[in-house]
BABALUM-560391 format. One record per residue (C-alpha): z, y, x; residue number from 1; residue in three letters. Coordinates in steps of 0.1 Angstrom, whole numbers, plus 2048, in hexadecimal, padded with zeros to 3 digits. Layout:
<sites>
[site [Z Y X] NUM Ala]
...
</sites>
This chain:
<sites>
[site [799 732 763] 1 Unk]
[site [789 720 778] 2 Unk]
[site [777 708 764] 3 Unk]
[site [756 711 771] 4 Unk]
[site [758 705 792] 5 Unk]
[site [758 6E2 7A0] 6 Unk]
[site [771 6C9 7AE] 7 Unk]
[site [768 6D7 7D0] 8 Unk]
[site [765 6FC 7CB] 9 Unk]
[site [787 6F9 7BA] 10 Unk]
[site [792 6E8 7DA] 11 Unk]
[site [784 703 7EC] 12 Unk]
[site [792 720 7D5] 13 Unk]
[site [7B5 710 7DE] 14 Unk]
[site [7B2 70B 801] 15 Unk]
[site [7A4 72F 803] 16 Unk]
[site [7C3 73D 7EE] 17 Unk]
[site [7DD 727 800] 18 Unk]
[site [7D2 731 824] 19 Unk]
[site [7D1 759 81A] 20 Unk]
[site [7FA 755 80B] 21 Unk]
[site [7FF 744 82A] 22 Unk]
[site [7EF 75C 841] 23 Unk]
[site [7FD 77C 829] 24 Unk]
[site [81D 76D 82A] 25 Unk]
[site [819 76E 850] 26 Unk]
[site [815 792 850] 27 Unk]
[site [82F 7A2 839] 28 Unk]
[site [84A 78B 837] 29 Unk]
[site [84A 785 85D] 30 Unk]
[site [848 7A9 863] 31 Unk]
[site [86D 7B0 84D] 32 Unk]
[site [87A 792 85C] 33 Unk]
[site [875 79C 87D] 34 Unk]
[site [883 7C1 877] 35 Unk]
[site [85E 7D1 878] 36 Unk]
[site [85F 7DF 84E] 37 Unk]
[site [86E 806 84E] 38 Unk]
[site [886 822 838] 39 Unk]
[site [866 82B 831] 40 Unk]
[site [85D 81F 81C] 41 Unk]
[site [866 7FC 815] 42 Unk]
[site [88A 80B 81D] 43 Unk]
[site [887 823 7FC] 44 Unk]
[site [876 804 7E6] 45 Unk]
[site [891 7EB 7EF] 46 Unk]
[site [8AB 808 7E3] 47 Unk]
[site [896 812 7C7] 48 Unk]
[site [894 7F1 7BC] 49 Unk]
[site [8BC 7EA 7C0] 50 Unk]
[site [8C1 806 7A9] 51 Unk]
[site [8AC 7F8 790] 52 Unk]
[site [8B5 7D6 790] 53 Unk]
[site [8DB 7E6 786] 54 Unk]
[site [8CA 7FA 76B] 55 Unk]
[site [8CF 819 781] 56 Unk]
[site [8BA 837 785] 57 Unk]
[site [8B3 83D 7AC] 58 Unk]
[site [8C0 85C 7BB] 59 Unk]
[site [8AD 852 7DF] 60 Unk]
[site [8C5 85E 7FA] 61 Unk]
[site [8AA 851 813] 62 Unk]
[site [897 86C 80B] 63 Unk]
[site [8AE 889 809] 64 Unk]
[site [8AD 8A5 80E] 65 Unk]
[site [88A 8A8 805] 66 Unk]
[site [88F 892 7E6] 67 Unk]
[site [8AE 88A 7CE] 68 Unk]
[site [89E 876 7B5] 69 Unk]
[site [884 856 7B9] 70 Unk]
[site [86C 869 79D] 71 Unk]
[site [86E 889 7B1] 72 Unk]
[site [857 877 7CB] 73 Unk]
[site [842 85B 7B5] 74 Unk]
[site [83F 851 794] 75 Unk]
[site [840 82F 798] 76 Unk]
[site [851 81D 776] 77 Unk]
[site [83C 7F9 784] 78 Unk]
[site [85F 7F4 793] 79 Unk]
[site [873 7F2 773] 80 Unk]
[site [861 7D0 770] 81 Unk]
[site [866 7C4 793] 82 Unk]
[site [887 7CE 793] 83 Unk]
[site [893 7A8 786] 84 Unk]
[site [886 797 7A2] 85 Unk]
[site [89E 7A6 7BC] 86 Unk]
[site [8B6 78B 7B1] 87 Unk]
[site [8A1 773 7BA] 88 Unk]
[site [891 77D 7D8] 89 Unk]
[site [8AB 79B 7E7] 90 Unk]
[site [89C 7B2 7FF] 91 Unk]
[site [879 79E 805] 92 Unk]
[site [86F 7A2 7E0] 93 Unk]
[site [855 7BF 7E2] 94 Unk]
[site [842 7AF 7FA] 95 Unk]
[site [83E 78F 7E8] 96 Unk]
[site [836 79F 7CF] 97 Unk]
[site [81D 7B3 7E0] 98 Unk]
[site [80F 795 7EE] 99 Unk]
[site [80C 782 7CB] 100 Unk]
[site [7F7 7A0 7BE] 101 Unk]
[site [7DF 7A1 7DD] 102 Unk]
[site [7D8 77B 7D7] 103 Unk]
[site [7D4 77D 7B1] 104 Unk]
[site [7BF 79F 7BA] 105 Unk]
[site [7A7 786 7D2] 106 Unk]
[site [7A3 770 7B4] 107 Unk]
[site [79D 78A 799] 108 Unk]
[site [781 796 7AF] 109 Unk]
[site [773 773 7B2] 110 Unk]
[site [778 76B 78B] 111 Unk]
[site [763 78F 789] 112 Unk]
[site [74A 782 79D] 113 Unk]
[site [745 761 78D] 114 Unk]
[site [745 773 765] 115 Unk]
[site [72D 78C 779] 116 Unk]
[site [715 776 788] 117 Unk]
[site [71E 74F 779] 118 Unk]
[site [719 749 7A1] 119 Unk]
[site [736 734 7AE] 120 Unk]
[site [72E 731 7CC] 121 Unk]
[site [729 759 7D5] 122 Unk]
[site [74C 75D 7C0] 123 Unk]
[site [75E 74B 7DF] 124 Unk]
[site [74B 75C 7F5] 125 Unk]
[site [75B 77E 7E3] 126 Unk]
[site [77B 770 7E2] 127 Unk]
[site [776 76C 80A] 128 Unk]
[site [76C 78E 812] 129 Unk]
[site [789 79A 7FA] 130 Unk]
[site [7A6 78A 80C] 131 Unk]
[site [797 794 830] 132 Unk]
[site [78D 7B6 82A] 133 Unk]
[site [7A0 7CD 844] 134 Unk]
[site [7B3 7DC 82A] 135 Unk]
[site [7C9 7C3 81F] 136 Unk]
[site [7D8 7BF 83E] 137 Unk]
[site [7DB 7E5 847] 138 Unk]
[site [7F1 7E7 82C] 139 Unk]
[site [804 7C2 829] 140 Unk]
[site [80D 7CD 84E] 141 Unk]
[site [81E 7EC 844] 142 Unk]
[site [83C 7E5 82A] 143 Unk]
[site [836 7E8 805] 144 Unk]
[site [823 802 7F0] 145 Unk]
[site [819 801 7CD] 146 Unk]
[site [7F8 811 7D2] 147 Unk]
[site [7F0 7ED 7E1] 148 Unk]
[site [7FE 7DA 7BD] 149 Unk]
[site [7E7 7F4 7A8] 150 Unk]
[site [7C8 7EC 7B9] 151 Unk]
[site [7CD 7C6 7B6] 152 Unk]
[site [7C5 7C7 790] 153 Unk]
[site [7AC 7DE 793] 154 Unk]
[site [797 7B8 798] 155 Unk]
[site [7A4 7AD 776] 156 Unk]
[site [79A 7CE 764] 157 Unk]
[site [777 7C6 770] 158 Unk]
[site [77F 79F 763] 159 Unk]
[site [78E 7AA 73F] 160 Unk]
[site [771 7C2 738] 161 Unk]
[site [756 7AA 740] 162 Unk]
[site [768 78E 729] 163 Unk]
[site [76E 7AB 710] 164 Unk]
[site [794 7A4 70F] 165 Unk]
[site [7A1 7C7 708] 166 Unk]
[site [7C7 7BF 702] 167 Unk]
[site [7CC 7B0 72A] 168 Unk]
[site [7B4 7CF 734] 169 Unk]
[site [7CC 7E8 725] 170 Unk]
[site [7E7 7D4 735] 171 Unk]
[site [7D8 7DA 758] 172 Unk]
[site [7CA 7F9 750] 173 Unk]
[site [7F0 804 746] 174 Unk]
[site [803 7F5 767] 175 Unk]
[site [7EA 804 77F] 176 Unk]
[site [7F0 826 770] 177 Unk]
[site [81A 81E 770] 178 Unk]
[site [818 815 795] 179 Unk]
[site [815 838 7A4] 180 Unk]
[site [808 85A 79A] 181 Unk]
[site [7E9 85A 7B4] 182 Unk]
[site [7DF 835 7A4] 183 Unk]
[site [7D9 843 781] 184 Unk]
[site [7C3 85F 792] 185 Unk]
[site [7B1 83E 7A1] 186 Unk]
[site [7B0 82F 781] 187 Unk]
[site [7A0 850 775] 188 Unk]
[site [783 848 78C] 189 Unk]
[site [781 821 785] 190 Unk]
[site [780 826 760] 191 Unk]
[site [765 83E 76A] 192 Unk]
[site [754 828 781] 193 Unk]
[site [755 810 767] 194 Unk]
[site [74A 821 74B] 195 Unk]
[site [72C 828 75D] 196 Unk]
[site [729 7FF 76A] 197 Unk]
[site [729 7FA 73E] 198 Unk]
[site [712 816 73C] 199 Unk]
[site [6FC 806 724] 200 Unk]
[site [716 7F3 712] 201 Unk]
[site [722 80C 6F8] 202 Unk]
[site [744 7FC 6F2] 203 Unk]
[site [753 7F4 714] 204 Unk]
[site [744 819 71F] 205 Unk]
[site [754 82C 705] 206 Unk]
[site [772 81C 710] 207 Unk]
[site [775 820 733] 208 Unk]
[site [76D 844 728] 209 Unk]
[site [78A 847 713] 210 Unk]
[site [79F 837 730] 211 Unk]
[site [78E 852 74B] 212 Unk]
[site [799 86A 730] 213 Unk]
[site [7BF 859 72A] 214 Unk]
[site [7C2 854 751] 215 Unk]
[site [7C0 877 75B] 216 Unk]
[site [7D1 886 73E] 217 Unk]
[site [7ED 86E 748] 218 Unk]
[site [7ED 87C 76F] 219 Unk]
[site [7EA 89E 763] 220 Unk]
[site [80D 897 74F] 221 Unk]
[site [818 886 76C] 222 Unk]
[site [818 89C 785] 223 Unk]
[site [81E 8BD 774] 224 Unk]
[site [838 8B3 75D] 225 Unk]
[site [846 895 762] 226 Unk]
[site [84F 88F 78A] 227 Unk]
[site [855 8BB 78B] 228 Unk]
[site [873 8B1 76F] 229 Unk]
[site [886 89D 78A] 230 Unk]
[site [87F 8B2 7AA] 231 Unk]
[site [89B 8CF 7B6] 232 Unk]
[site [893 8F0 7A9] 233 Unk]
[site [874 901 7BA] 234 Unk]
[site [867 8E9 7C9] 235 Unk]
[site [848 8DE 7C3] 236 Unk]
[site [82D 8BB 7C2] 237 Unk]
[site [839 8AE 7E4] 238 Unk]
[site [816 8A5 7E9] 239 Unk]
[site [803 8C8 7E7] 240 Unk]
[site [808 8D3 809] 241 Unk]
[site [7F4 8B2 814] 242 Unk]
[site [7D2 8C1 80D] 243 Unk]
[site [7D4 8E0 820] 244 Unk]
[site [7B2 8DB 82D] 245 Unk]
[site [7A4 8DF 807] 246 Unk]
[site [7BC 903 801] 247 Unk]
[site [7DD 90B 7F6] 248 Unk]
[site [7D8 919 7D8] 249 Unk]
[site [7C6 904 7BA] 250 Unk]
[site [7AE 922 7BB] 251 Unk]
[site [7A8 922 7DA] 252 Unk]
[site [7A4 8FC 7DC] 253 Unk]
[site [788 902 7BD] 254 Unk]
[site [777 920 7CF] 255 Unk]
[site [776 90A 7ED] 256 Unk]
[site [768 8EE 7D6] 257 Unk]
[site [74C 906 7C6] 258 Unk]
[site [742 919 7E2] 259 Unk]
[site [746 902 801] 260 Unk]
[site [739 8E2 7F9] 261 Unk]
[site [728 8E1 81B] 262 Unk]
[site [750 8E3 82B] 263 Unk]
[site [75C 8CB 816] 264 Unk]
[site [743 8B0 81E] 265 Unk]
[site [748 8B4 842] 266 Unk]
[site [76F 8AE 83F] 267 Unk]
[site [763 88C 831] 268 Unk]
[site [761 887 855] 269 Unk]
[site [766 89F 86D] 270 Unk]
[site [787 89B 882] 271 Unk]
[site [792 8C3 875] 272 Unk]
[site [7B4 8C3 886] 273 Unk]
[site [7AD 8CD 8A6] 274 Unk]
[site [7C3 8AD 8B9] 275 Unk]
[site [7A8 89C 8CB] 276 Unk]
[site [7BC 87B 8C9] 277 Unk]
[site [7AE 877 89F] 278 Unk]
[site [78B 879 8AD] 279 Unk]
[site [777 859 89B] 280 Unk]
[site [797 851 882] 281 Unk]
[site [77B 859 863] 282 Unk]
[site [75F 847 874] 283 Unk]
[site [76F 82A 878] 284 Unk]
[site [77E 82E 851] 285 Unk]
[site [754 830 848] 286 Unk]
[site [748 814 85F] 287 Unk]
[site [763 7FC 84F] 288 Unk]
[site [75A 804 831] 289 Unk]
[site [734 802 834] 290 Unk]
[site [737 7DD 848] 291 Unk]
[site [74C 7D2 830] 292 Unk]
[site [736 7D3 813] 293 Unk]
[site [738 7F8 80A] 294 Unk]
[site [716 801 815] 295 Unk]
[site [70E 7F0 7F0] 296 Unk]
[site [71C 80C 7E5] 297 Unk]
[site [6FD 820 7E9] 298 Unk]
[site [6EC 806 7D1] 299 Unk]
[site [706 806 7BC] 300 Unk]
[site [715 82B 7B7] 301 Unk]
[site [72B 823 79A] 302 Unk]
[site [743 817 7B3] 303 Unk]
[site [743 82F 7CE] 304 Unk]
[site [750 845 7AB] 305 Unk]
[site [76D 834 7A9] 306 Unk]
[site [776 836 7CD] 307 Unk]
[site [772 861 7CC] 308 Unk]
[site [79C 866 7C9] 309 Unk]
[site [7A0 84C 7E4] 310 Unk]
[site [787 860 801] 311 Unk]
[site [795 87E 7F4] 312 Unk]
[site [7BA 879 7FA] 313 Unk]
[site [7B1 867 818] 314 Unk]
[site [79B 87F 82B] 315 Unk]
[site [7A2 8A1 820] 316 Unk]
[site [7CB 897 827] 317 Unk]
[site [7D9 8AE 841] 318 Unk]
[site [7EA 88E 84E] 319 Unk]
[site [7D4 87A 868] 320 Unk]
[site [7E3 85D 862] 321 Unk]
[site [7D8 856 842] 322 Unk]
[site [7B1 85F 84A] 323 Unk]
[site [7AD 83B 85A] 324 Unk]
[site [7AF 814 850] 325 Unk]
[site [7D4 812 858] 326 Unk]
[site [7F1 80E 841] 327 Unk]
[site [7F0 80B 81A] 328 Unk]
[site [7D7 82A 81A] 329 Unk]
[site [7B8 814 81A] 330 Unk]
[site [7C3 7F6 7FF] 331 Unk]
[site [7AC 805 7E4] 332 Unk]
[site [786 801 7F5] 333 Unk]
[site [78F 7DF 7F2] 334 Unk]
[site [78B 7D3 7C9] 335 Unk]
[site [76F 7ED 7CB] 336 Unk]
[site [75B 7E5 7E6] 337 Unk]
[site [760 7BB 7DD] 338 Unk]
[site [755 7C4 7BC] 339 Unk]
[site [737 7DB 7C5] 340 Unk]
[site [72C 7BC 7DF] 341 Unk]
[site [72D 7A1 7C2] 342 Unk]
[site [718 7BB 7A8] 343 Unk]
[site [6FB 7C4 7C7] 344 Unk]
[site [6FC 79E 7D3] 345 Unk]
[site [6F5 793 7AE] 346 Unk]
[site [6DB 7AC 7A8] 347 Unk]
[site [6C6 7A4 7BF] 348 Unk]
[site [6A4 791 7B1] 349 Unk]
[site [6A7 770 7C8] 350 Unk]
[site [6B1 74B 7C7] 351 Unk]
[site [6DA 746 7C1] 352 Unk]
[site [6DB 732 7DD] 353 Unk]
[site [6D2 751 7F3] 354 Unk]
[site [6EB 768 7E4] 355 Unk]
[site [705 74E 7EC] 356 Unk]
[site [6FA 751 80F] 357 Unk]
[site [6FD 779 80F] 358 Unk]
[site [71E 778 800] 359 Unk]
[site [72A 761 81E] 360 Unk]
[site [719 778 839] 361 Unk]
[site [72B 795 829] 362 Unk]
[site [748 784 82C] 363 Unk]
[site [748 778 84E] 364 Unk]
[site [740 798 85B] 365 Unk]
[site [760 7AB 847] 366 Unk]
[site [773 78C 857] 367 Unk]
[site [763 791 87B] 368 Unk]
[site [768 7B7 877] 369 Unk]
[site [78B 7B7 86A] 370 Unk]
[site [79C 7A0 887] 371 Unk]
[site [787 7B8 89C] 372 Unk]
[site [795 7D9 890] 373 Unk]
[site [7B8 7C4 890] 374 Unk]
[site [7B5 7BD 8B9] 375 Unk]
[site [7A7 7E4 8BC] 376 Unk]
[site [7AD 803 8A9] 377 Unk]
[site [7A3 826 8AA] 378 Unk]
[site [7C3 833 898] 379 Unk]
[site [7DE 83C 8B2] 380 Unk]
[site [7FA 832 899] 381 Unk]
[site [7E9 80B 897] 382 Unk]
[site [80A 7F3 8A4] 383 Unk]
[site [7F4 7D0 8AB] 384 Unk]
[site [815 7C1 8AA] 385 Unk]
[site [81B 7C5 887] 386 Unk]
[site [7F9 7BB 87A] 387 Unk]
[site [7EB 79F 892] 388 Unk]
[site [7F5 781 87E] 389 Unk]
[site [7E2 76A 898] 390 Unk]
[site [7F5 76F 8B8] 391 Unk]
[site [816 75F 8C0] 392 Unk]
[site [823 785 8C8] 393 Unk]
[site [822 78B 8A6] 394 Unk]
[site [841 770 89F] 395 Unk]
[site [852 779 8BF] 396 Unk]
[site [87A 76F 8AD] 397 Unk]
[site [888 77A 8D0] 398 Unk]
[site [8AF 77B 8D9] 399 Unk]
[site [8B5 79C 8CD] 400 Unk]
[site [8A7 79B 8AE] 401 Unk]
[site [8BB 778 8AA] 402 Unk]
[site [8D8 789 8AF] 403 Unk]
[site [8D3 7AA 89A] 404 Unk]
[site [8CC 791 880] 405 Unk]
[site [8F0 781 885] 406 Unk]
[site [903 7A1 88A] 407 Unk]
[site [8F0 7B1 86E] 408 Unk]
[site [8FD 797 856] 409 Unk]
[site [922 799 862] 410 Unk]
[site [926 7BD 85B] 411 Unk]
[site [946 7C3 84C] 412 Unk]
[site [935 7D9 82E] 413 Unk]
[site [92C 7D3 80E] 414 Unk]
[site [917 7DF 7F3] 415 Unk]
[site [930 7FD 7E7] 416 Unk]
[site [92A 80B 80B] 417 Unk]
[site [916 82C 814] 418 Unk]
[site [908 822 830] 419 Unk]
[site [8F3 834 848] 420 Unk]
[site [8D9 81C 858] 421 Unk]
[site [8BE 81E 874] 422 Unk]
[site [89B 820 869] 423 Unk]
[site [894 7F6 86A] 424 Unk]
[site [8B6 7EA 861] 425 Unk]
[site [8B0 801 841] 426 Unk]
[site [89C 7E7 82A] 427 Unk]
[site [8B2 7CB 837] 428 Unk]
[site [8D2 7DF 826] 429 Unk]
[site [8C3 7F2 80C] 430 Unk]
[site [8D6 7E0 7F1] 431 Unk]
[site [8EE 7FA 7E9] 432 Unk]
[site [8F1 81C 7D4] 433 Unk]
[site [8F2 831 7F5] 434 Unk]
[site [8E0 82C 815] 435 Unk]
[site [8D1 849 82D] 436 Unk]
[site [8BD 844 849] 437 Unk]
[site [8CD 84C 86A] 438 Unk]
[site [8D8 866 878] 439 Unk]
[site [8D9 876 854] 440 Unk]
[site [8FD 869 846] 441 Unk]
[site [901 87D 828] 442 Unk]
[site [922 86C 818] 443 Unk]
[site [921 84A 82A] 444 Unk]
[site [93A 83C 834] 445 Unk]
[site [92B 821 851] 446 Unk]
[site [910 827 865] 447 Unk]
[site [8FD 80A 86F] 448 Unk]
[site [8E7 80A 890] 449 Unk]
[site [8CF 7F6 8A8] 450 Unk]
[site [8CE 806 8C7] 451 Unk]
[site [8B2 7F3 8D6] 452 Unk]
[site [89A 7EF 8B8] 453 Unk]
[site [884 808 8A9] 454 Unk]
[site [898 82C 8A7] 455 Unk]
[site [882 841 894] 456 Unk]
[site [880 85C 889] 457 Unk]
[site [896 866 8AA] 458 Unk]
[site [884 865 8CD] 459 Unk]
[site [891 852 8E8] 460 Unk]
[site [8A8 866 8F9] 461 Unk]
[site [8B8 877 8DA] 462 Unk]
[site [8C1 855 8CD] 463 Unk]
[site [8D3 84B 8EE] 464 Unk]
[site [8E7 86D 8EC] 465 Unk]
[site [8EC 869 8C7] 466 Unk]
[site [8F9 846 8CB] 467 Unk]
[site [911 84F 8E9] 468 Unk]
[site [91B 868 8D2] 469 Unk]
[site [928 851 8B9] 470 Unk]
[site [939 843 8D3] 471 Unk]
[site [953 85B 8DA] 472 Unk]
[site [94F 86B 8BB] 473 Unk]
[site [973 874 8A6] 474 Unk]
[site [963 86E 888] 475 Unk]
[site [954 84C 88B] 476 Unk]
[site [965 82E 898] 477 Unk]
[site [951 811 8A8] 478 Unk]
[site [95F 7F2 893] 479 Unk]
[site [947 7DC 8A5] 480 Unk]
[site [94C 7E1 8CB] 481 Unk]
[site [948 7BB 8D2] 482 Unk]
[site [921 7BB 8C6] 483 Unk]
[site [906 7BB 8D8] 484 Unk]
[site [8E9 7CB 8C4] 485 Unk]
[site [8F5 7D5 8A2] 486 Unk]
[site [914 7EF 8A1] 487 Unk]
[site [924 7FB 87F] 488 Unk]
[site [939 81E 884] 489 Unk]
[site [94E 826 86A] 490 Unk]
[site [95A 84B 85F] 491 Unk]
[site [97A 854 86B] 492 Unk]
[site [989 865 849] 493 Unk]
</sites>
């Protein structure tokens, strides 16, 4: 693959790919190491995938009562084939994985760029602004999603079409659609996007048509067959109440559609909640894009196509925090907008040398502007802690999580167990049939708790209650009253 380039760009190409692992690595593995990953979600994931590495169907106590069944929230099959690799790699296995797709994603959008082009040079510069674009590190930050493995061969769609290799296309084309509902209504739009990228060459048109076609015939199915067929009786797409702002009816959401365009274009970025504390949470989403390479977009409209389902269940979400760069919400601008650069950049009637240069100026700035947006945030959710991979804060292995780590490890449970666990000691013990996150205990049998680490969903002084509670309860016993930070209570039958 990379035959193209010389001794030193393939030098360069490694160095470049080395030094992004390391610095990924940094963020997500440090983070679960150091008890900052969460129930939700790499919590549900790790369980998910515990159940399907014992050829097990997952019934997701996690996230009863509002789901009994892991389809009842996502379709998400992707995981049948990770599933193996949990004997390998235990609880850290999705977010190595997730870190191998984001660096084969980087190099998919510089092998793009270099069939695209046959500029070397700006294809390094891609693969730059790829691995430093802010939202790769909002979402490595924040546990595992799959909406962040889908988007990674998105790249190598682009790659397989311009080498006309259909069979690895409909490979890609297949996975992205199997790693969550939402990403085969982005694949709708990307096949879209793309069909009109091919426009004029009839083949590869006619078949990102078909796909456009195939992708939203598949969500359709999805969503309105499939995932209903495993939720309780009643109840309906978990997600539908999300786009309030839109209607609550689908005619209401199509009147709205037809006869208030103006209203929908201004909740592309109006703050419509009323809480003055998500003023500038959209700005900030459209300046980061623009910076980073989006503003192409405007040149090159095919695509800001594919990116429509992405703004739209971004900004018209009734949830704040999914309006901004934080999180996994944001992963998709970034194969789009790296792709979009490389097409404008080698459009553009002047020497090579000089679009080599442009590349690297676009890429500094998404460099300059991501460690900025890193050190300050308009979000009110941002936690610096997690993300800023450059500060010795972020590595801080202090006494107590030393010792949570020890006691953790010498619980007397084992993998039979239903356990109750507190929210960040979840991932960590998720290796079992039945786990809840504290205080729901359903039928466990332990409950496992860190007083002085993260307590969520319970506030502060409800935990301290709670926990004294335990205590003196009749129905627990404390069967670790010599620890200092870790305490397992087991029910009293």
């Amino acid at each position: 693959m990379l035959q193209q380039y010389t001794t030193k760009q393939k030098l360069s190409i490694y160095i470049i790919v080395g030094l992004f692992a390391l610095i990924f690595c940094s963020l997500s593995l440090v983070n679960h190491y150091l008890f900052r990953t969460y129930a939700f979600d790499l919590g549900i994931y790790n369980n998910m995938l515990y159940s399907y590495s014992h050829f097990k169907l997952n019934y997701t106590p996690l996230q009863e009562p509002l789901v009994y069944h892991a389809f009842a929230d996502h379709f998400e099959p992707v995981f049948f084939l990770f599933a193996p690799f949990y004997w390998v790699f235990g609880s850290y296995t999705l977010l190595i994985i997730q870190i191998a797709f984001v660096l084969v994603g980087g190099i998919g959008a510089m092998r793009f760029t270099q069939l695209h082009s046959s500029n070397n040079v700006l294809s390094i510069a891609i693969l730059i602004q790829f691995y430093t674009m802010w939202g790769v590190y909002s979402a490595l930050a924040f546990d595992f999603h799959n909406n962040i493995t889908a988007a990674m061969l998105v790249p190598w769609v682009m790659v397989f079409a311009q080498q006309r290799k259909f069979k690895p296309l409909l490979v890609c084309w297949a996975l992205i659609l199997l790693s969550k509902e939402n990403m085969a209504l982005y694949g709708v739009f990307v096949c879209l996007g793309l069909a009109l990228h091919y426009f004029k060459d009839k083949s590869l048109r006619n078949l990102f048509l078909l796909l456009t076609a195939a992708s939203a015939i598949y969500f359709v199915l999805v969503v309105k067959i499939f995932i209903p067929s495993f939720q309780q009786p009643g109840a309906g797409y978990l997600y539908d109440s999300m786009y309030k702002s839109l209607g609550t009816t689908p005619k209401e959401i199509l009147g709205n559609v037809i006869n208030k365009p103006g209203y929908l274009f201004s909740l592309l970025f109006e703050n419509y909640s009323g809480e003055s504390l998500f003023n500038g949470i959209k700005s900030e989403l459209h300046f980061s894009v623009l910076i980073s390479g989006g503003i192409f977009m405007l040149y090159k409209p095919q695509f800001l196509v594919m990116l429509i389902p992405i703004y739209a269940q971004k900004l018209f979400n009734t949830d704040a925090a999914r309006w901004g760069i934080n999180y996994h919400y944001s992963i998709e601008f970034v194969p789009v907008i790296t792709a979009c650069t490389a097409v404008f950049i080698a459009s553009i009637n002047t020497a090579e040398k000089y679009k080599y240069y442009i590349g690297f100026v676009i890429a500094l700035c998404t460099s300059y502007y991501t460690i900025s947006k890193m050190d300050n945030r308009v979000s009110i959710w941002y936690d610096k802690l997690n993300t800023r991979f450059y500060t010795a804060d972020h590595y801080n292995n202090n006494e107590t999580v030393k010792t949570i780590r020890t006691e953790l490890h010498a619980l007397p449970i084992d993998i039979d167990d239903a356990i109750s666990a507190q929210n960040n000691l979840v991932p960590h013990l998720a290796n079992r049939t039945c786990i809840y996150l504290y205080p729901q205990s359903g039928k466990a049998s332990h409950i496992v708790i860190a007083p002085k680490t993260n307590f969520y969903p319970l506030k502060d002084s409800a935990y301290a209650s709670i926990f004294d509670t335990l205590k003196i309860s009749k129905s627990w016993q404390n069967v670790t009253p010599n620890n200092k930070e870790v305490f397992l209570f087991k029910r009293i039958k």
